[in-house]
Biopython code that builds the backbone (N, CA, C, O; Angstrom):
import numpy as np
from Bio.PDB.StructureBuilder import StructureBuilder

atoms = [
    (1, "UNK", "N", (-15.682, -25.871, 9.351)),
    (1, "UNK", "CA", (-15.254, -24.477, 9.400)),
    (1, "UNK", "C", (-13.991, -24.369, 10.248)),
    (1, "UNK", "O", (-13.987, -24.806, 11.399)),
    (2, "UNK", "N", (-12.823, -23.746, 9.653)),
    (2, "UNK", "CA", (-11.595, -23.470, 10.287)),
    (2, "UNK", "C", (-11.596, -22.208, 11.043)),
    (2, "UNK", "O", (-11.882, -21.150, 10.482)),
    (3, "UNK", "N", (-11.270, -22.272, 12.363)),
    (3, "UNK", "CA", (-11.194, -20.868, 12.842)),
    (3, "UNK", "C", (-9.770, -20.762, 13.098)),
    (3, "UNK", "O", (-9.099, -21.424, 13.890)),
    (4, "UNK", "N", (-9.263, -19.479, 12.014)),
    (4, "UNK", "CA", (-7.994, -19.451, 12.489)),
    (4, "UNK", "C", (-7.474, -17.926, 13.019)),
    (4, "UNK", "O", (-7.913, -16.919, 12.462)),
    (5, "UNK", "N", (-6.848, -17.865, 13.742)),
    (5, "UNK", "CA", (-6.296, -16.823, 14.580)),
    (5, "UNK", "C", (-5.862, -15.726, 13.972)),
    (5, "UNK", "O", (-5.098, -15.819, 13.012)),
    (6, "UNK", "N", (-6.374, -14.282, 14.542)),
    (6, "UNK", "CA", (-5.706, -13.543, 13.777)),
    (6, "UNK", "C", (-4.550, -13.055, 14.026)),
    (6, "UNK", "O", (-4.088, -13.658, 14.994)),
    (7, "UNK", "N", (-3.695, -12.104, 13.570)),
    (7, "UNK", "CA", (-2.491, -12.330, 13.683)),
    (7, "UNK", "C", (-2.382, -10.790, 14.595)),
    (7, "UNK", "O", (-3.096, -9.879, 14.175)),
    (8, "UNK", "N", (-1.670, -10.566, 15.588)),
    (8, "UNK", "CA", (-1.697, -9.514, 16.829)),
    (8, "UNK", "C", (-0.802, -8.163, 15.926)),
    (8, "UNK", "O", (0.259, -8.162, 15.302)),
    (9, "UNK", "N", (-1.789, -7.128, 16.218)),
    (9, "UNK", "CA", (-1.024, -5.754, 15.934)),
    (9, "UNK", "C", (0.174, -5.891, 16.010)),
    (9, "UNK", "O", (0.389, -6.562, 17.020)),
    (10, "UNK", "N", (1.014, -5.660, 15.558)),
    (10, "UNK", "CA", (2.418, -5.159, 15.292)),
    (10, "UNK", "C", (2.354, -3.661, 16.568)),
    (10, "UNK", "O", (3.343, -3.670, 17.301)),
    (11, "UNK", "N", (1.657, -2.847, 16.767)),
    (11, "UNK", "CA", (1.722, -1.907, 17.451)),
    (11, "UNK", "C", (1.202, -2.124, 18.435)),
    (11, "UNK", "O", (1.687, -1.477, 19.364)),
    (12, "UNK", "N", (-0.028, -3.103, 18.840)),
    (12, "UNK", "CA", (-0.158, -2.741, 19.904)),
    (12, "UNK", "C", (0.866, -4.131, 20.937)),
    (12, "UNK", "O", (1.201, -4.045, 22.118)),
    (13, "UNK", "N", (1.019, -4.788, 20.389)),
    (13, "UNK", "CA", (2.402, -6.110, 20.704)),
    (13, "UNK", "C", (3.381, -5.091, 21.074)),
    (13, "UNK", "O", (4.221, -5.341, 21.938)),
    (14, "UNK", "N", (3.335, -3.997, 20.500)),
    (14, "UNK", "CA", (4.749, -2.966, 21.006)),
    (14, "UNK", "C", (4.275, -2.450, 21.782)),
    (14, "UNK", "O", (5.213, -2.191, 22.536)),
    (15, "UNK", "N", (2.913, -1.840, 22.453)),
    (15, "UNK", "CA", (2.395, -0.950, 22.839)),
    (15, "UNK", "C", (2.881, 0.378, 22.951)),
    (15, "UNK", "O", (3.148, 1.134, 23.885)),
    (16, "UNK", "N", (2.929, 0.455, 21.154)),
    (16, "UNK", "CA", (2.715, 1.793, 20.729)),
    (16, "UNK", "C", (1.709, 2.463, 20.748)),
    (16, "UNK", "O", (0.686, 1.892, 20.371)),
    (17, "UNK", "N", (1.610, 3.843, 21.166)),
    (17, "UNK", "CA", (0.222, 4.241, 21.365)),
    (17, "UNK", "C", (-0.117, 4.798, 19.753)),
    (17, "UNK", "O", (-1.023, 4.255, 19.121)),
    (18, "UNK", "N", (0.443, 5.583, 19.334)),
    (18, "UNK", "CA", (0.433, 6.629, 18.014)),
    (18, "UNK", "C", (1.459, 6.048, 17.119)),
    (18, "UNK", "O", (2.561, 5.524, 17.285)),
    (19, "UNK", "N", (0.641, 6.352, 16.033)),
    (19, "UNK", "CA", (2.154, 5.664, 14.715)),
    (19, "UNK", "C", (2.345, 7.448, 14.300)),
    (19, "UNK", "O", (1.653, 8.444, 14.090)),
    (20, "UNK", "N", (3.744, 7.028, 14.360)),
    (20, "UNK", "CA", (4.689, 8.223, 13.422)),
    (20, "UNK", "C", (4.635, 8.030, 12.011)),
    (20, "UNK", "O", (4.524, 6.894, 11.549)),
    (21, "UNK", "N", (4.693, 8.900, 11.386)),
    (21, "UNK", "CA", (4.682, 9.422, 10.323)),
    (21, "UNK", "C", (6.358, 9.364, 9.462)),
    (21, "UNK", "O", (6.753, 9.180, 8.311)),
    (22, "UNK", "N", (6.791, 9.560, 10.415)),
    (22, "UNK", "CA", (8.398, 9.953, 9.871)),
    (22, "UNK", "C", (9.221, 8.565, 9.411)),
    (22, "UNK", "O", (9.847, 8.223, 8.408)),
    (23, "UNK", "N", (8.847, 7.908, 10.798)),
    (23, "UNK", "CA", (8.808, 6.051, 10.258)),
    (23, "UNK", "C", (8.684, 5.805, 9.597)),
    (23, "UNK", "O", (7.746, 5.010, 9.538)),
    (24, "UNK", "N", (9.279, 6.066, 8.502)),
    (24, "UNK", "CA", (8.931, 5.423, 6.732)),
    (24, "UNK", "C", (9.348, 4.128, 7.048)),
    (24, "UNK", "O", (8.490, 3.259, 6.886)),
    (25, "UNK", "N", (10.554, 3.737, 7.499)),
    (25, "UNK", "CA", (10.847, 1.829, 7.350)),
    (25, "UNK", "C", (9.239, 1.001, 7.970)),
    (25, "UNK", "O", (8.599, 0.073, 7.473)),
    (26, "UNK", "N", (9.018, 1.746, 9.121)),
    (26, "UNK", "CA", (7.275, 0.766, 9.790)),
    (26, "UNK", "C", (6.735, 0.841, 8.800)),
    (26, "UNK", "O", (6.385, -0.141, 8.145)),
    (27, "UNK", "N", (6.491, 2.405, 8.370)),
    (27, "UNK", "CA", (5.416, 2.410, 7.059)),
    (27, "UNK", "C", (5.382, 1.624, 5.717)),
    (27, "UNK", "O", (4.355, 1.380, 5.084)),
    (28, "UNK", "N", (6.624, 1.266, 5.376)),
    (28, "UNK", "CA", (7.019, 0.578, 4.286)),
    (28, "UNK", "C", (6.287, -0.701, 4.213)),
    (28, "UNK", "O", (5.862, -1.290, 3.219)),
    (29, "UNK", "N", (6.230, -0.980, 5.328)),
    (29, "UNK", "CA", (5.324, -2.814, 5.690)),
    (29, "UNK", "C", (3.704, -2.858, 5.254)),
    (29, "UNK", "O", (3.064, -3.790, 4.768)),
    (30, "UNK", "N", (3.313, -1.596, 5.583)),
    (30, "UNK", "CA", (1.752, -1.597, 5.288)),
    (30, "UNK", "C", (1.545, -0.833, 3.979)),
    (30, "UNK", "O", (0.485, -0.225, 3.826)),
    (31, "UNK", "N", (2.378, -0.822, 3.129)),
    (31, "UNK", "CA", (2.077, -0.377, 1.703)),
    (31, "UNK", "C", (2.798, -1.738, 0.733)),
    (31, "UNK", "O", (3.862, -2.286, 1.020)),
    (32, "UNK", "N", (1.851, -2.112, -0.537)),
    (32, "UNK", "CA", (2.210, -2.896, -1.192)),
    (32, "UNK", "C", (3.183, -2.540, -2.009)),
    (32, "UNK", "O", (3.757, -1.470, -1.806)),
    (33, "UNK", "N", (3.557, -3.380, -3.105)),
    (33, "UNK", "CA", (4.636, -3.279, -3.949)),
    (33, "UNK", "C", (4.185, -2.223, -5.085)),
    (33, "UNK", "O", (5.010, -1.817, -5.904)),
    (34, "UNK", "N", (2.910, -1.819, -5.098)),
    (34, "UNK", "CA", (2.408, -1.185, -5.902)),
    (34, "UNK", "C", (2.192, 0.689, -5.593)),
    (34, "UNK", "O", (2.045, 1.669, -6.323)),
    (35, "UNK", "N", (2.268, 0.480, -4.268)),
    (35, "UNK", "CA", (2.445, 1.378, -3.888)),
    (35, "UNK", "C", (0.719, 1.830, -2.774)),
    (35, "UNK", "O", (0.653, 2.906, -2.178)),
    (36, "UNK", "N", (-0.238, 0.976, -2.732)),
    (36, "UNK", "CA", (-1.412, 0.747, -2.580)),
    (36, "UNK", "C", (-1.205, 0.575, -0.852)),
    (36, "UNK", "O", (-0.300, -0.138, -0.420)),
    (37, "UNK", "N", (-1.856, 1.083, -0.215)),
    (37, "UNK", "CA", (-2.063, 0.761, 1.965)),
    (37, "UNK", "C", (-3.110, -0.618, 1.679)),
    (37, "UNK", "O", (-4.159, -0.682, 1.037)),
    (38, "UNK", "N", (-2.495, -1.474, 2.297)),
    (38, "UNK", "CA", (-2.272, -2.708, 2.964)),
    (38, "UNK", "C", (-3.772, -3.228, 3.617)),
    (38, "UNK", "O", (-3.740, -2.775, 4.761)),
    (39, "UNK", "N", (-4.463, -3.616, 3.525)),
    (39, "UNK", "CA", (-5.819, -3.951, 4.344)),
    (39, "UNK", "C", (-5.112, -4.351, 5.929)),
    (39, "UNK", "O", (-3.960, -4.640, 6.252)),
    (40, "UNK", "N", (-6.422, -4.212, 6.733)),
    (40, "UNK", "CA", (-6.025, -4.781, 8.009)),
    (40, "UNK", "C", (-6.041, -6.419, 7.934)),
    (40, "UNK", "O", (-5.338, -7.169, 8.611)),
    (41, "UNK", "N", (-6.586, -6.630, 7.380)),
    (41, "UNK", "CA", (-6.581, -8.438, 7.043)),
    (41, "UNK", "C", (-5.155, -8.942, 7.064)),
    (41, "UNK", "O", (-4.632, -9.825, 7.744)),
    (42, "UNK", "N", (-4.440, -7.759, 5.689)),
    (42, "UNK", "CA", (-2.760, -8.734, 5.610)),
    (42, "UNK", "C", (-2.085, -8.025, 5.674)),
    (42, "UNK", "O", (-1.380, -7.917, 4.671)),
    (43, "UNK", "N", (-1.800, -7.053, 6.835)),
    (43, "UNK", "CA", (-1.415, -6.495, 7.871)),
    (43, "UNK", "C", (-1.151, -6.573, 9.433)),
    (43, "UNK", "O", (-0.170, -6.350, 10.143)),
    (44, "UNK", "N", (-2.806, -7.099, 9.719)),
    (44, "UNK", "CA", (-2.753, -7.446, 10.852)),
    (44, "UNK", "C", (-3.021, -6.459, 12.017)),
    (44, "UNK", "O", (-3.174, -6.681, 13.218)),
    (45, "UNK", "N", (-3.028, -5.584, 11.481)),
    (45, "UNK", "CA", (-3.253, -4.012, 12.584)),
    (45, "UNK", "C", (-4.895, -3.968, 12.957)),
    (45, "UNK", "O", (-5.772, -4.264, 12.146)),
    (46, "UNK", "N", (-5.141, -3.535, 14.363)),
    (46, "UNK", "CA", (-6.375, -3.541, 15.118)),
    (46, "UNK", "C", (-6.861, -2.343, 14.028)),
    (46, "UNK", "O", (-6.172, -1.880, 13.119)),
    (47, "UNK", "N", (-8.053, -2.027, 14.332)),
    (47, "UNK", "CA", (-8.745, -0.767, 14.040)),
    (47, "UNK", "C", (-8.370, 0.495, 13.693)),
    (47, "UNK", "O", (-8.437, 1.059, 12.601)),
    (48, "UNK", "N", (-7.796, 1.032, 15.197)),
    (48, "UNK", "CA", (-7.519, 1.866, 15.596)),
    (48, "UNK", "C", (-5.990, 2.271, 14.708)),
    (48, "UNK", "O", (-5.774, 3.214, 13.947)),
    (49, "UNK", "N", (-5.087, 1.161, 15.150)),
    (49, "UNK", "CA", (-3.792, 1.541, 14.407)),
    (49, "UNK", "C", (-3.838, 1.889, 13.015)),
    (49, "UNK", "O", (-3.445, 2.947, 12.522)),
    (50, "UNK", "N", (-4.455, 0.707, 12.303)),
    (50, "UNK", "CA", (-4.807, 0.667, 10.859)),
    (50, "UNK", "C", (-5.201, 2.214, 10.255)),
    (50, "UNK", "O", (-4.540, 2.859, 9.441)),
    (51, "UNK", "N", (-6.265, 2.541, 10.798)),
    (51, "UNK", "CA", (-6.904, 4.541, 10.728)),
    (51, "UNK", "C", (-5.317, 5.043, 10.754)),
    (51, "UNK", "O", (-4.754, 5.397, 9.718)),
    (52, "UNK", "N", (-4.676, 5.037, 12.015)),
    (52, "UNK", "CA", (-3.707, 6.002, 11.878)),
    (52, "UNK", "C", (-2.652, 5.535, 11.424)),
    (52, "UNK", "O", (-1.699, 6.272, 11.678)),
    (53, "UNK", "N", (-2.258, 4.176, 10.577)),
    (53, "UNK", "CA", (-1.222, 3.587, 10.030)),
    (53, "UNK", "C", (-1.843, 4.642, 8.411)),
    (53, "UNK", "O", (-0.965, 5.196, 7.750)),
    (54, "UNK", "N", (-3.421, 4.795, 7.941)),
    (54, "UNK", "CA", (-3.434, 5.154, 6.530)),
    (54, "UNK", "C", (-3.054, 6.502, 6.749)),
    (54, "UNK", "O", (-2.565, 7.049, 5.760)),
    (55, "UNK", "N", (-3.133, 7.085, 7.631)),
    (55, "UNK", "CA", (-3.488, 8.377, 7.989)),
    (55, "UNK", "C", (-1.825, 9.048, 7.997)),
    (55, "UNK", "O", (-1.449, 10.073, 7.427)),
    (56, "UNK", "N", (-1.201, 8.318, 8.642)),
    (56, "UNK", "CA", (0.582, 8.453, 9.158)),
    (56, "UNK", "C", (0.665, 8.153, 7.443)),
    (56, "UNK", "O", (0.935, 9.257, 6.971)),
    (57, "UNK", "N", (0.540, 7.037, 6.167)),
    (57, "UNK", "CA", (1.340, 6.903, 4.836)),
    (57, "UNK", "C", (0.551, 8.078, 4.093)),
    (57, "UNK", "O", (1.131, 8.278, 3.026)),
    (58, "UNK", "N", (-0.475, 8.881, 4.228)),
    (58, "UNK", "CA", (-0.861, 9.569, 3.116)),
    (58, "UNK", "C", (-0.019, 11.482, 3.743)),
    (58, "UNK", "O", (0.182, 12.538, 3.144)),
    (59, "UNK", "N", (0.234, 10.980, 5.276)),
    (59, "UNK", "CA", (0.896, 12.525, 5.583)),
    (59, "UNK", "C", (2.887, 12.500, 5.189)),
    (59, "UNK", "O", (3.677, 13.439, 5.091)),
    (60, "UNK", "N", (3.088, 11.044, 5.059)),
    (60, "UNK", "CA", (4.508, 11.230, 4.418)),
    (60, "UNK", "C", (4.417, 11.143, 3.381)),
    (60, "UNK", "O", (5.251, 11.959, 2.988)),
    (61, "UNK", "N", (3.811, 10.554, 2.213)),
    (61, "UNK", "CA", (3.140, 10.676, 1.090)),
    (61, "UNK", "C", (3.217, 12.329, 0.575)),
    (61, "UNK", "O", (3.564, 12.629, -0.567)),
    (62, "UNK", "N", (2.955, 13.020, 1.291)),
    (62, "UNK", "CA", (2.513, 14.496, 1.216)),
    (62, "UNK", "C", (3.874, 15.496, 1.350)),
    (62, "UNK", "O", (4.141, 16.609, 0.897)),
    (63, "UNK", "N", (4.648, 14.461, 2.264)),
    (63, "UNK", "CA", (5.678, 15.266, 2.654)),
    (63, "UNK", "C", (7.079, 14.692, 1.491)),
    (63, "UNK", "O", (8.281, 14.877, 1.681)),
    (64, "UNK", "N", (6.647, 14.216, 0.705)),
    (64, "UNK", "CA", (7.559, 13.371, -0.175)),
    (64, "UNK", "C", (8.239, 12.434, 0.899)),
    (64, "UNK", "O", (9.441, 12.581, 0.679)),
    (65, "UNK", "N", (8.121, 11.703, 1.762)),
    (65, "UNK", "CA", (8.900, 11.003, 2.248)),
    (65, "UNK", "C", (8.639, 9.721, 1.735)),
    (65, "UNK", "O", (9.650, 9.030, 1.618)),
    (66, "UNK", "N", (7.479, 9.150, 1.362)),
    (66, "UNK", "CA", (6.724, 8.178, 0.672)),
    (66, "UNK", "C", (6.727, 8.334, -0.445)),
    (66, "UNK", "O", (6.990, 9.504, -0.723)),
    (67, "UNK", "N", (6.474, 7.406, -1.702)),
    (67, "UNK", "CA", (5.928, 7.471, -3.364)),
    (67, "UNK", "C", (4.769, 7.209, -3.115)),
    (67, "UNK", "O", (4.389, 6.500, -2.183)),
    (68, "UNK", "N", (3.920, 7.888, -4.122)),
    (68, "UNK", "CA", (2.975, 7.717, -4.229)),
    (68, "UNK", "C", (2.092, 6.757, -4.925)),
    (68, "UNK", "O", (0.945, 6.574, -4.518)),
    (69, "UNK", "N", (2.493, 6.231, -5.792)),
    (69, "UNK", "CA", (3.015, 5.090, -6.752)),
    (69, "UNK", "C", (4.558, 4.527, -6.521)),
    (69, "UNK", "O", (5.552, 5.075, -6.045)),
    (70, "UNK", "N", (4.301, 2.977, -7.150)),
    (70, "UNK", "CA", (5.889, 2.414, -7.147)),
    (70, "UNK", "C", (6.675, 2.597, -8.467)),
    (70, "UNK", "O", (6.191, 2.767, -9.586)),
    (71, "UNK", "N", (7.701, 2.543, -8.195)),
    (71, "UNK", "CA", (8.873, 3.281, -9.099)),
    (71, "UNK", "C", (8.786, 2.327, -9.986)),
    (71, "UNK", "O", (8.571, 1.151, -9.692)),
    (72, "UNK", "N", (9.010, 2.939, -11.611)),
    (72, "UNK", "CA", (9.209, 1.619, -12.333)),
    (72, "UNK", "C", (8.132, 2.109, -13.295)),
    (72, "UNK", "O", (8.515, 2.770, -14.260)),
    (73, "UNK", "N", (6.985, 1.895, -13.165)),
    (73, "UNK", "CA", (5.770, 1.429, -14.077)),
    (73, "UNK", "C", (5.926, 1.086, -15.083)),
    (73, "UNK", "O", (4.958, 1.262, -15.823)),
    (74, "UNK", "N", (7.019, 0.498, -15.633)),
    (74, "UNK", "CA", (6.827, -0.545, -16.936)),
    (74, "UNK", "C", (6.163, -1.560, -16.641)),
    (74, "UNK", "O", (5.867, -2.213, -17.642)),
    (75, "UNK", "N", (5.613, -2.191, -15.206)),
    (75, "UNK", "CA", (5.135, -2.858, -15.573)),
    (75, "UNK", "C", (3.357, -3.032, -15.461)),
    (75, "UNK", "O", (2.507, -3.425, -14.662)),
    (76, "UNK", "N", (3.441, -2.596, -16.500)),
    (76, "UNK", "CA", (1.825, -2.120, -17.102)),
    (76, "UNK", "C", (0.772, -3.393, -16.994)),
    (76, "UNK", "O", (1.469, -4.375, -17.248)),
    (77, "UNK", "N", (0.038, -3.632, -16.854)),
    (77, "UNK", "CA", (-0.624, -4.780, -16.998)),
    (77, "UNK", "C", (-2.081, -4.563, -17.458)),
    (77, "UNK", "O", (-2.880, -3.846, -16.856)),
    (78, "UNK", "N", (-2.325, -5.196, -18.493)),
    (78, "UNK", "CA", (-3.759, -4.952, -19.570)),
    (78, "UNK", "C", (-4.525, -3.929, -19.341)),
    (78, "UNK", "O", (-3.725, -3.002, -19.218)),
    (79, "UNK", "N", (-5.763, -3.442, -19.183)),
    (79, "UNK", "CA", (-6.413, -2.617, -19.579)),
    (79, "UNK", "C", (-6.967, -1.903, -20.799)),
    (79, "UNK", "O", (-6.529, -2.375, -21.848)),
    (80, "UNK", "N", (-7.763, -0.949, -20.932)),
    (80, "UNK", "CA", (-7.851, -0.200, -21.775)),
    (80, "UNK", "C", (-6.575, -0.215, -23.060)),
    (80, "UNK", "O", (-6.412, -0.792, -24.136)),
    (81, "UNK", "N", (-5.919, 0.659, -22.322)),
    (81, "UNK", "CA", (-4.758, 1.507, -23.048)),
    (81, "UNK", "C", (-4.098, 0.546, -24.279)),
    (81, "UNK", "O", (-3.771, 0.712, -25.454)),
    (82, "UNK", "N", (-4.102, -1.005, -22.900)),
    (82, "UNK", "CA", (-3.101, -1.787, -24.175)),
    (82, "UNK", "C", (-3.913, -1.809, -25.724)),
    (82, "UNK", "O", (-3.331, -1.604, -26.790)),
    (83, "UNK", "N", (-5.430, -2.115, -25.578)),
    (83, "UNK", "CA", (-5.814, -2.287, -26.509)),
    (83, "UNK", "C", (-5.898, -0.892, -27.977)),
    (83, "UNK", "O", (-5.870, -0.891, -29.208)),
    (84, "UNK", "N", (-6.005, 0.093, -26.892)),
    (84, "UNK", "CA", (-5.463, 1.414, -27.715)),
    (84, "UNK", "C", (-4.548, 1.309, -28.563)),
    (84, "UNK", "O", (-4.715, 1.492, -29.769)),
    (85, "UNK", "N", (-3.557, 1.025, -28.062)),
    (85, "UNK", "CA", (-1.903, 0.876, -28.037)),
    (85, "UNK", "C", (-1.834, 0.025, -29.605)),
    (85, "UNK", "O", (-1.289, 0.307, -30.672)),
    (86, "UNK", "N", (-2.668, -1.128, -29.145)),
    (86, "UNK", "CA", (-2.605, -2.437, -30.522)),
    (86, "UNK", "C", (-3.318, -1.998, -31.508)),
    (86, "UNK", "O", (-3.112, -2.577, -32.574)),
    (87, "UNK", "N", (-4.381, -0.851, -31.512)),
    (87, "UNK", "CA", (-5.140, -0.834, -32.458)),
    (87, "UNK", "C", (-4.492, -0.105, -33.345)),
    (87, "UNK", "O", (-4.340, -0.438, -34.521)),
    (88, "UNK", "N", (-3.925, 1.297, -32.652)),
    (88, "UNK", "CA", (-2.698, 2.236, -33.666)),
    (88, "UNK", "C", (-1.981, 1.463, -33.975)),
    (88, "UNK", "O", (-2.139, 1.108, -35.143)),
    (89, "UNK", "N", (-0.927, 0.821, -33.267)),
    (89, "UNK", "CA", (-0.315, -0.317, -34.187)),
    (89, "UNK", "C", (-0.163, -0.653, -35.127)),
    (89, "UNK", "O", (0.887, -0.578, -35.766)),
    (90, "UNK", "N", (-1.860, -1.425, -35.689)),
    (90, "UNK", "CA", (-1.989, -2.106, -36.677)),
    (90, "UNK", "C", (-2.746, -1.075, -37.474)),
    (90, "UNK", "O", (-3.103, -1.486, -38.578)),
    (91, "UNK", "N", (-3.089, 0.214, -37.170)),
    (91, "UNK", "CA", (-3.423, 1.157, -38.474)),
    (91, "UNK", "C", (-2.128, 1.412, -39.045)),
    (91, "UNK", "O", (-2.041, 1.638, -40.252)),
    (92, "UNK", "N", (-1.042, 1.398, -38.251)),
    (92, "UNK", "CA", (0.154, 2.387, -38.380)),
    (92, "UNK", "C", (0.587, 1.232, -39.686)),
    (92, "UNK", "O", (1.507, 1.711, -40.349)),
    (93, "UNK", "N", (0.247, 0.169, -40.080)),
    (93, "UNK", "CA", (0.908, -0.943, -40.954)),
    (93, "UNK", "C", (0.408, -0.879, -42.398)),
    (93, "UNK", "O", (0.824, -1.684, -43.232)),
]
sb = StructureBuilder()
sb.init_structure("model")
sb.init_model(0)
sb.init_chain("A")
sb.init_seg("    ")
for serial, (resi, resn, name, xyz) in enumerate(atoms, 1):
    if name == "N":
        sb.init_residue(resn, " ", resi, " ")
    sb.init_atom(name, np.array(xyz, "f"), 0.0, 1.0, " ", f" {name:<3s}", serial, name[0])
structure = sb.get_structure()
């Protein structure tokens, strides 16, 4: 069994007490490419920050300062729909 280290808050290494909201560039780090908040796992944020890291992206989120989704969505990936998609298709022939 490997025990490996976890990796130290980003905030509290700063000893930041409160995350801002307005901080969209901090915030940018704990949201994926998808547009999805970040687990504390691959993030790295204690408890405490993590609560008010989701809490700080869903109040700029709100304020349009954030997307809510990532820009783009062409890129679609399987599901339902595609198969929708193929079945008209091939009636449409």
């Amino acid at each position: 069994m490997t025990s490996t280290r976890r990796k130290p808050c980003p905030y509290c290494r700063d000893k930041v007490d409160q995350v801002d909201y307005k901080d969209v560039s901090a915030l940018r780090r704990f949201i994926s490419d998808r547009g999805k908040i970040r687990s504390r796992r691959m993030t790295g944020a204690c408890r405490r920050h993590q609560s008010q890291v989701a809490r700080a992206v869903k109040r700029a989120r709100e304020l349009a300062l954030l997307p809510y989704v990532a820009e783009g969505g062409s890129d679609h990936r399987g599901g339902r729909g595609d198969r929708d998609r193929d079945r008209d298709r091939d009636r449409d022939r």
